[in-house]
N, C-alpha and C positions, 0 to 999 in steps of 0.2 A: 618653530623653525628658527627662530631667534632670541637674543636672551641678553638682554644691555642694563647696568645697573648704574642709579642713579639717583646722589643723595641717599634716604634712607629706604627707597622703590626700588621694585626687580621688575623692569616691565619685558613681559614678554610677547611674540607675536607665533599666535595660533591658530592653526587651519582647520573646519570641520566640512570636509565635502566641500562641496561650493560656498560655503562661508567663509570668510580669514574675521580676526579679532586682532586689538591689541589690547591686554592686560596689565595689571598693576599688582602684585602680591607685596604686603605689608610686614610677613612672617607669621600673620594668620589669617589674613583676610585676602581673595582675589577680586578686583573690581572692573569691570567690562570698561574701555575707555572710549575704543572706536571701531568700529565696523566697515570702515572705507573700502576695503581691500582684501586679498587673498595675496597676503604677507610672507615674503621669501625672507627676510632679515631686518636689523635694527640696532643700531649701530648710537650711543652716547657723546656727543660733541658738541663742543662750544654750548653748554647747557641748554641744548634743545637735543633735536635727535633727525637722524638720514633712515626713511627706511624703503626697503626693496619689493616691490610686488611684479614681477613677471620682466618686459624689456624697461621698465623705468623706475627712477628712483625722485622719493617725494622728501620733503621737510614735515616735520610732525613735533606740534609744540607741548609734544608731553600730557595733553588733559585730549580735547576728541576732534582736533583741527587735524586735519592731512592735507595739506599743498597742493595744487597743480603739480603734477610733474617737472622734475624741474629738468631731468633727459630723457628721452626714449630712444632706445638705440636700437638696431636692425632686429628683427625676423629672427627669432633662437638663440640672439643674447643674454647675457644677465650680467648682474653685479653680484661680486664675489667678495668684496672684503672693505671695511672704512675705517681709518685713522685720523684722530685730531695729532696734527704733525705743526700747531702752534698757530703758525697765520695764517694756515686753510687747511680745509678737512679735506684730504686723499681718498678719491675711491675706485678700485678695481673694477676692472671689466671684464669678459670673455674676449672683448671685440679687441682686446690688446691693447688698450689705454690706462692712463691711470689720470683720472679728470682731480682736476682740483678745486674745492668751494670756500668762497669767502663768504662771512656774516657780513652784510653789507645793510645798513639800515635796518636791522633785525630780521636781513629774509637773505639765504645761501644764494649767494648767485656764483654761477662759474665763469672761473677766474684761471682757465687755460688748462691745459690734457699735454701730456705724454705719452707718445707712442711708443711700444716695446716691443720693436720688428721681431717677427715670426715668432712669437710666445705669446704665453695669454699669461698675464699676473691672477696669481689666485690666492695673494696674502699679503697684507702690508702692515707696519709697525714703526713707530718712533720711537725713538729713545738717545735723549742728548743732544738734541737737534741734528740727531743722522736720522733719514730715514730707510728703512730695509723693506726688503720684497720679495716675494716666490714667484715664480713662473715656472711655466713648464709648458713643452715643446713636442706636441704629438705626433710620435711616428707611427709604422706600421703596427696592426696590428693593438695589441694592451699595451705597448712600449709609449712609457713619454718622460722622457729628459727634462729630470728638475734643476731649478737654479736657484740660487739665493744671491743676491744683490743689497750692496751698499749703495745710494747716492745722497748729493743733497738740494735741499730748494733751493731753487734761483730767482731772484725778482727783476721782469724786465718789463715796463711799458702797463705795469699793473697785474701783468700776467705771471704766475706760479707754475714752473714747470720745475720737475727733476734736470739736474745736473752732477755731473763725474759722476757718472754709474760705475762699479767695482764691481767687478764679479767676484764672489766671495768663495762659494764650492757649486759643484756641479756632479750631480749625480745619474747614471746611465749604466741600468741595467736590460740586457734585453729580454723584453715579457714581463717588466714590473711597470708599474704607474711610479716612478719615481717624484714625484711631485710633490712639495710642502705647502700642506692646506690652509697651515694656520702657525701663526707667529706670537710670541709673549715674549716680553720686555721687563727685564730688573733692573735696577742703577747700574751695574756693572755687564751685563749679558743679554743674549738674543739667543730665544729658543726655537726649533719645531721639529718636527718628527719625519721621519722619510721611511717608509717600508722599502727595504732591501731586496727582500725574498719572499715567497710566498707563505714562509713561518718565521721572517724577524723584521720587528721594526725596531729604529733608534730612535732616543730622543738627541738630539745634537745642540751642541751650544756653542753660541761665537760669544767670546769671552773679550769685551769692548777696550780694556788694557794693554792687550798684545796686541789686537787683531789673528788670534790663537780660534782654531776651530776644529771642535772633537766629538766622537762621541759621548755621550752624558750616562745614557738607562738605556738599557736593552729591554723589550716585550718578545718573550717568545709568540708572536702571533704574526702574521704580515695583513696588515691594513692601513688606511690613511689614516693620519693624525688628524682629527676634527677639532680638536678643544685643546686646551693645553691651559693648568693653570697650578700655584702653587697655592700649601696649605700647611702654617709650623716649618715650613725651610724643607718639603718634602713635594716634591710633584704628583699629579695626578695626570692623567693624559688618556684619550679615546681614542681606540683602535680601531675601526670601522669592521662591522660584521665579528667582532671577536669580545669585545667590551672595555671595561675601564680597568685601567695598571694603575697603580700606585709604587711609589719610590720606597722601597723597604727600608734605606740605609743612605749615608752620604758619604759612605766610602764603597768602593768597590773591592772584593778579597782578593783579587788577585788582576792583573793586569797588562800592559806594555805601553809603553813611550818614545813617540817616535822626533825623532832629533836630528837638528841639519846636521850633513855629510860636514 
């Protein structure tokens, strides 16, 4: 269900029935760490790690410790997504928050939330000291309106909240899941995927220079973007229910440019 890499470890967390695990792979070897939990995600920060089982999220110091809880949030919540954003590690909710954690004494404690009226974030990413984030906004039906957001951290009274949020693009089509599941980060750009239609997704790119935002790679497929990562200056990206695209080329054969009036 999760897949966080760190130092020369791939620790992953995996489910078997009523079991959850977390693992270690070395590039030959997998090593059983901890059994605490039935494992929704695992996320690498501040050289320890945040990870997710069901409505709460624990601290896990990498060998076979897992936390108390450090939240538990309502009845059919979860957490969606965690970024180290510098002086506190970011994390998404369904419940429309985006909580914030500091390392404080060697143990995360929370350090103030962000509400995101009437959307639920369901990606977050730094880069540059801006932070970005997805949301999306369920209306009738399979229709739900994505967004993509710039803000930045604020510190007041110890507390870590988002400030000057920017809405950056906003996508709405009717009968698609419009929503960006997942966010990647280069020196220069801000990637994620948005299916259009029910046979194309894009990959899109906010281009951190201009504040310039386009499409990148087309998938003849329509699904959500799960993963996103590069490999040789060439993308790779997961289509949900359809499989993995790869970037053939870093030019496109033919095209258009669209330019202020």
């Amino acid at each position: 269900k999760g897949l966080a890499a760190h130092g020369d470890l791939l620790y992953i967390v995996a489910n078997n029935g009523s079991a959850g695990e977390i693992e270690t792979w070395d590039g030959t070897t997998s090593t059983q760490k901890s059994t605490a939990q039935i494992f929704d995600g695992i996320w690498a920060v501040k050289n320890k790690f945040l990870v997710s089982a069901g409505t709460s999220i624990y601290e896990y110091d990498g060998a076979t410790t897992v936390s108390s809880a450090k939240i538990t949030l309502a009845s059919g919540e979860s957490w969606t997504d965690v970024t180290d954003a510098g002086a506190v590690a970011l994390a998404t909710a369904t419940d429309g928050r985006i909580y914030s954690f500091k390392d404080v004494s060697s143990s995360f404690t929370l350090k103030g939330q962000t509400e995101i009226t009437n959307e639920i974030p369901t990606c977050i990413v730094e880069s540059n000291g801006i932070i970005f984030y997805g949301t999306k906004e369920d209306q009738t039906g399979s229709k739900k309106i994505g967004r993509l957001y710039r803000a930045t951290l604020q510190t007041a009274d110890d507390l870590y909240v988002l400030s000057n949020n920017q809405l950056i693009k906003q996508w709405d089509v009717d009968g698609i899941d419009n929503s960006p599941q997942s966010l990647y980060a280069t020196r220069d750009s801000i990637y994620t995927g948005i299916k259009e239609s029910g046979s194309t997704t894009f990959l899109w790119r906010y281009y951190l220079p201009t504040n310039g935002i386009a499409r990148y790679y087309k998938a003849a497929a329509g699904g959500l973007v799960k993963g996103i990562c590069s490999v040789n200056e060439k993308f790779l990206f997961s289509v949900s229910d359809n499989g993995l695209f790869k970037q053939t080329s870093v030019f496109e054969s033919e095209g258009f440019i669209l330019l202020p009036a």
